[in-house]
C-alpha positions as CSV (number, residue, x, y, z in Angstrom):
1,X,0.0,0.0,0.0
2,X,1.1,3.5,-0.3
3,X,1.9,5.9,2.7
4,X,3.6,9.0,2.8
5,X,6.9,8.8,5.0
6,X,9.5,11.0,6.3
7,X,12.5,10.3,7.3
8,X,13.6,12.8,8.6
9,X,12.1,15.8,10.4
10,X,12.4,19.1,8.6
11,X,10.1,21.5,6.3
12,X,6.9,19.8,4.7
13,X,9.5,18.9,2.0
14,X,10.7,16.2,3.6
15,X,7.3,14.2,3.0
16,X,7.6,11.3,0.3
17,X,5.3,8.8,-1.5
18,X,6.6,4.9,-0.5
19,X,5.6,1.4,-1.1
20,X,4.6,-0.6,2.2
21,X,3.4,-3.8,3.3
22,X,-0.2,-3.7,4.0
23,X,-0.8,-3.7,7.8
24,X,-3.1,-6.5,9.8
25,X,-5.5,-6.4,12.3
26,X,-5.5,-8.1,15.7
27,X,-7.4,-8.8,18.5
28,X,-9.5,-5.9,19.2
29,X,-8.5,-3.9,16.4
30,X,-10.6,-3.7,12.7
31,X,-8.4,-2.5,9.3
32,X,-10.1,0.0,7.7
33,X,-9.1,1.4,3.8
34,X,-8.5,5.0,4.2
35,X,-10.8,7.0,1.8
36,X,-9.8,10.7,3.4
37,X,-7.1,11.0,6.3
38,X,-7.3,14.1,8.1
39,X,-4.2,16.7,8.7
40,X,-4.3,18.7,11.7
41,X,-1.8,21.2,13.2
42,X,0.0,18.8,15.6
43,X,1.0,16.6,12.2
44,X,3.0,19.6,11.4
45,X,4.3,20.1,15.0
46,X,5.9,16.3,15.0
47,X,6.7,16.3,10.8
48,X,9.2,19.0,12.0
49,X,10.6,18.0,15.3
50,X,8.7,20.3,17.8
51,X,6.6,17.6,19.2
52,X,9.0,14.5,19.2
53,X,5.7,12.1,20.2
54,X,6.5,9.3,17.3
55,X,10.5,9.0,18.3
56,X,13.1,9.3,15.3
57,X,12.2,9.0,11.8
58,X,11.1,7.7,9.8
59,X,7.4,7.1,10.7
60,X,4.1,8.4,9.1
61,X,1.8,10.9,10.6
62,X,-2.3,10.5,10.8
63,X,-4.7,10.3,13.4
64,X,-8.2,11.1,11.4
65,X,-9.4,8.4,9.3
66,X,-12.5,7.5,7.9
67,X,-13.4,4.7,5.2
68,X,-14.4,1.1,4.9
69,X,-13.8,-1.9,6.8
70,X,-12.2,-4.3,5.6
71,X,-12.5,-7.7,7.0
72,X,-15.8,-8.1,9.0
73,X,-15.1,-8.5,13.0
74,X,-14.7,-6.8,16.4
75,X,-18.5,-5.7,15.6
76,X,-18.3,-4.6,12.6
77,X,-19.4,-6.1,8.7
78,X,-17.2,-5.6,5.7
79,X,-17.9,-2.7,4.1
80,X,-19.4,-0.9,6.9
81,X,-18.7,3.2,6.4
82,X,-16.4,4.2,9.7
83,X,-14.3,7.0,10.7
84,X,-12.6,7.1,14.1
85,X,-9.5,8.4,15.9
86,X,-6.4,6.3,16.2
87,X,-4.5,6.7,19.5
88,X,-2.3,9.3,20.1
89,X,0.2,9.7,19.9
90,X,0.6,5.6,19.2
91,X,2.3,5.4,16.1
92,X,0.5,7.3,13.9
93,X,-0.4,5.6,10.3
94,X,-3.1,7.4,9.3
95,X,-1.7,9.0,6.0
96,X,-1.9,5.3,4.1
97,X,-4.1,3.5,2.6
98,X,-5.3,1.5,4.7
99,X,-4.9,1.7,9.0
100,X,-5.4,-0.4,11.8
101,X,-7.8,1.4,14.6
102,X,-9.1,0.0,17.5
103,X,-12.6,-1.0,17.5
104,X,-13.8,1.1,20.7
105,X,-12.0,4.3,18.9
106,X,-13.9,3.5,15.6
107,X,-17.7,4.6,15.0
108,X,-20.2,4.3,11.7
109,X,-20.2,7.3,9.5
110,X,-23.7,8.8,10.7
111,X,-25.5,10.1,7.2
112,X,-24.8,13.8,7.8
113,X,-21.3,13.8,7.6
114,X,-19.7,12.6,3.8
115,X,-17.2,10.5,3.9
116,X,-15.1,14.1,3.5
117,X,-16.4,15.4,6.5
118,X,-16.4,12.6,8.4
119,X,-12.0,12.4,7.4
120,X,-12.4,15.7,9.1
121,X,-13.6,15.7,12.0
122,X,-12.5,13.0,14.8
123,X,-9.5,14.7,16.2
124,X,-11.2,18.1,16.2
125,X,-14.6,17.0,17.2
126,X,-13.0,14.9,20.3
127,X,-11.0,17.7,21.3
128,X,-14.3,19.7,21.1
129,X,-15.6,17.4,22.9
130,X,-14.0,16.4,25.6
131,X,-13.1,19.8,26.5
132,X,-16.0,21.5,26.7
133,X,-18.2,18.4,28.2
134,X,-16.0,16.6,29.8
135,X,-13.6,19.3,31.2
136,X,-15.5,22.4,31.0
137,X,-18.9,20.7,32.3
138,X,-20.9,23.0,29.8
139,X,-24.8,23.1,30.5
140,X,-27.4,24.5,28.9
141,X,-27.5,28.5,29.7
142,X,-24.3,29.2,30.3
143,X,-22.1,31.8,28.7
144,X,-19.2,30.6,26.7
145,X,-16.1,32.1,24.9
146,X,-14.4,30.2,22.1
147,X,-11.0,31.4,20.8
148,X,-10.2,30.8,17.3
149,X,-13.1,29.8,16.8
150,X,-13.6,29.2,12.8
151,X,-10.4,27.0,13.4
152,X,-10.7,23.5,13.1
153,X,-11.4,23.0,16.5
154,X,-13.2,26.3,17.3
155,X,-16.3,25.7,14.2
156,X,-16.9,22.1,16.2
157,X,-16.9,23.6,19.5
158,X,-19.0,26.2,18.5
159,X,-22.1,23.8,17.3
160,X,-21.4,21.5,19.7
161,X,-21.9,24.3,22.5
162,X,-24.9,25.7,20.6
163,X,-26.2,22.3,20.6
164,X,-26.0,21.8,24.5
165,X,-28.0,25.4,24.1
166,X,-25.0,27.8,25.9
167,X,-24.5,31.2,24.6
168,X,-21.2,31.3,22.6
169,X,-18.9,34.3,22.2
170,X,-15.8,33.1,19.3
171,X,-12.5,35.0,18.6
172,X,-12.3,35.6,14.7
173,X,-10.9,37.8,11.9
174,X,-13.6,40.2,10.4
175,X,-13.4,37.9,7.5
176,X,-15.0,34.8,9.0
177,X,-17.6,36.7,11.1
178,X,-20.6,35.3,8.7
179,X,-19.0,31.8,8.9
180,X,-19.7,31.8,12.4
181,X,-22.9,33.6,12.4
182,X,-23.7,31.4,10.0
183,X,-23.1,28.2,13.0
184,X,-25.4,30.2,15.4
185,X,-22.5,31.9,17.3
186,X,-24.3,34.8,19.3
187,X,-21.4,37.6,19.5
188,X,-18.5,37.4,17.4
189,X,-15.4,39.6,18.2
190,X,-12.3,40.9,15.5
191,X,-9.5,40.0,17.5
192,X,-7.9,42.7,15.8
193,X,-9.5,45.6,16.4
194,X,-11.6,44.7,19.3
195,X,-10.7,43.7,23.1
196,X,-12.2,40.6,24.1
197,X,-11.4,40.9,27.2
198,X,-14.3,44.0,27.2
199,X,-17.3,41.1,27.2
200,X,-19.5,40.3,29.6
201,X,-18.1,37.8,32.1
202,X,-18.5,34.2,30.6
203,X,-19.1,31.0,32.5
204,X,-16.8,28.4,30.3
205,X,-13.9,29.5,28.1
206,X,-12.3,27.4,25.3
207,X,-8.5,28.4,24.9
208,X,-7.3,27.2,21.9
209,X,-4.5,29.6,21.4
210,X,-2.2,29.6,24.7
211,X,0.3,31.9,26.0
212,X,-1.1,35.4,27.2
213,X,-4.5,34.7,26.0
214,X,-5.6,32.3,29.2
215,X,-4.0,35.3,31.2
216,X,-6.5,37.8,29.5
217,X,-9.2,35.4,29.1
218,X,-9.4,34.4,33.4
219,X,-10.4,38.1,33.5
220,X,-13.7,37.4,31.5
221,X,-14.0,33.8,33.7
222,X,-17.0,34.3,36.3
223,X,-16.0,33.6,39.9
224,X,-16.6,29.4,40.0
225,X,-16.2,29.4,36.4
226,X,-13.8,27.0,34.5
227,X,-11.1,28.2,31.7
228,X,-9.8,25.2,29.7
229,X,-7.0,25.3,27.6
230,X,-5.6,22.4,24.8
231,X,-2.5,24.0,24.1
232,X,-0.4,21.7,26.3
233,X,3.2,23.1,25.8
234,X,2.0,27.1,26.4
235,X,-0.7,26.7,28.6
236,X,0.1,30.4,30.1
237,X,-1.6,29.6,33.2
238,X,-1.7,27.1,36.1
239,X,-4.1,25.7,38.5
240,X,-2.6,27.9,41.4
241,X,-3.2,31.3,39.7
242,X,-6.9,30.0,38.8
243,X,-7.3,29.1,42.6
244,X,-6.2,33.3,43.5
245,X,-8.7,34.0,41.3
246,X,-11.7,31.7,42.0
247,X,-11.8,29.9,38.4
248,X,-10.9,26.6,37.7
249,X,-8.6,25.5,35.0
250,X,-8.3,22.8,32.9
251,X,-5.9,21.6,30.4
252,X,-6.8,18.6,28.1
253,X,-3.4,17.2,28.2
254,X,-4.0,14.7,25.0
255,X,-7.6,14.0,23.4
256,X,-8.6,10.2,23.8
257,X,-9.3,8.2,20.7
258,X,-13.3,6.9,21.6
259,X,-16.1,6.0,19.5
260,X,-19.0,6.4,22.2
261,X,-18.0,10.3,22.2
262,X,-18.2,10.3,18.4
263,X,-21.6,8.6,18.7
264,X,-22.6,11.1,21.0
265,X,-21.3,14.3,19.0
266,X,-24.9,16.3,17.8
267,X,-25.2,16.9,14.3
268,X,-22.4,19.1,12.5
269,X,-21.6,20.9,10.1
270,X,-18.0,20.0,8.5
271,X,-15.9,23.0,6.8
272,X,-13.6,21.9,4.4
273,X,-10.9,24.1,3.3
274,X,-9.0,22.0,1.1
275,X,-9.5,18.5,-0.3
276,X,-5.6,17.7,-1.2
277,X,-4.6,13.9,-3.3
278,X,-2.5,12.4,-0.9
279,X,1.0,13.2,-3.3
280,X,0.4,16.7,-2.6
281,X,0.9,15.8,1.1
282,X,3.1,19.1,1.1
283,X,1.0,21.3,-0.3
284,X,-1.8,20.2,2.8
285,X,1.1,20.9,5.3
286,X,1.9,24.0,4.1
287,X,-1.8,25.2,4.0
288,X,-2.1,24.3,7.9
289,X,1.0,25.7,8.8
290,X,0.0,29.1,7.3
291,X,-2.6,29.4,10.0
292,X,-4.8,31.2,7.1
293,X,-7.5,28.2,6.6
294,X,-11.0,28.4,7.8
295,X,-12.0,24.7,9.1
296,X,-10.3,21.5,8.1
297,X,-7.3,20.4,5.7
298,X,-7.9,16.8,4.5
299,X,-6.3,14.1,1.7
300,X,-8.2,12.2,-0.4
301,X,-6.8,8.9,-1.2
């Protein structure tokens, strides 16, 4: 089967097209034939030696996958239509065509996501996820401020905070404001022209940027309320400054690969920014590294 290798770290250059044997499944595990792999911004992190999480080259990067199963087993039929995280960081794989997953990290592709979307979505959508619900505790009523939020993370964390019916404040350039007005965000604020630290104190606050932005978001936190960052490596805050000023914070250290969170994510709506072939794995990297896209970077195989 084809994958796309490195091996070494470097520039997106140092990405290749090579030959492999195809991989098997074992106990607990179902191989699935990759029809769209995802790219997200940690690929590029560990493609150029930031984020050593796969050891030395060479290796190949992917964690969102959806497709086909293979072989029937592990509760699912041949052909079934899947898409699921694989563990991270594990050892990756998900650029090829065809991956091992886990069955419990694997779920069928519901009808409202294409098989595009669906490619898309698991590592954003469980980041999403499991910050807002499972860290952040988000109810219905609540205030909440998303940063970044027509990012790849931020457009999934925006429905999926609509959809638990909380009032959602996201971080954007002028350019994306109807993007997110159009996925029901109530206030949208131009980061650069506009203090978003001037809102009305929130309850929950998604940090998806780091470094002096938790700072100047705990001043929009309510007393009792909870600021949770994913930006493990510049956090810019800790659970002792929280505690002097009556927030909580949280930081989602790694997202878990699950399926039942998948199956329990509300309907969504999927951006695309670019559908890349799989040869032109550079061209994706470069896209996502320019921090310029609006939603996801996939490849089609």
């Amino acid at each position: 089967m084809r994958v796309i290798t490195q091996k070494t770290v470097g520039d997106a250059s140092v990405l290749e097209v090579a030959e492999v044997a195809t991989p098997v499944a074992g106990p607990g595990e179902v191989l699935v034939k990759v029809g769209v792999a995802g790219v997200n911004p940690v690929d590029t992190y560990i493609r150029g030696g930031g984020f050593p999480a796969l050891g030395e080259p060479p290796f190949t990067l992917g964690w969102d996958v959806a497709g086909t199963v293979e072989h029937a087993g592990e509760g699912f039929a041949a052909g079934d239509e899947v898409y699921g995280m694989l563990d991270f960081p594990g050892t990756g794989g998900g650029y090829a065509e065809y991956a091992v997953v886990k069955a419990s990290s694997l779920a069928k592709r519901p009808s409202w996501l294409t098989v595009e979307q669906a490619g898309a979505v698991p590592v954003v959508a469980l980041t999403a996820w499991q910050a807002l619900v499972g860290r952040g505790g988000l109810s219905a009523g609540q205030r909440v401020l998303i940063h970044a939020a027509a990012g790849g993370v931020g457009h999934v964390a925006v429905q999926i905070a609509k959809a638990r019916g909380a009032y959602v404040i996201g971080t954007a350039s002028a350019a994306k404001h109807d993007f997110l007005r159009s996925l029901g965000v109530d206030e949208v604020v131009d980061y650069r022209h506009q203090d978003f630290t001037e809102i009305e104190p929130v309850d929950v606050v998604l940090d998806t940027i780091g470094g002096e932005y938790a700072e100047r978001s705990a001043k929009v936190t309510k007393p009792g309320g909870v600021l949770v960052s994913i930006i493990p490596s510049n956090p810019g805050f800790d659970v002792d400054r929280a505690s002097e000023l009556g927030i909580r914070f949280e930081l989602l250290l790694s997202v878990t690969a699950s399926g039942a969170d998948l199956d329990a994510l509300p309907q969504l709506k999927v951006q695309i920014d670019h559908a890349v072939p799989l040869a032109d794995v550079t061209k994706a990297h470069e896209l996502v590294e320019s921090g310029r896209t609006t939603g996801k970077i996939i490849l089609v195989l």
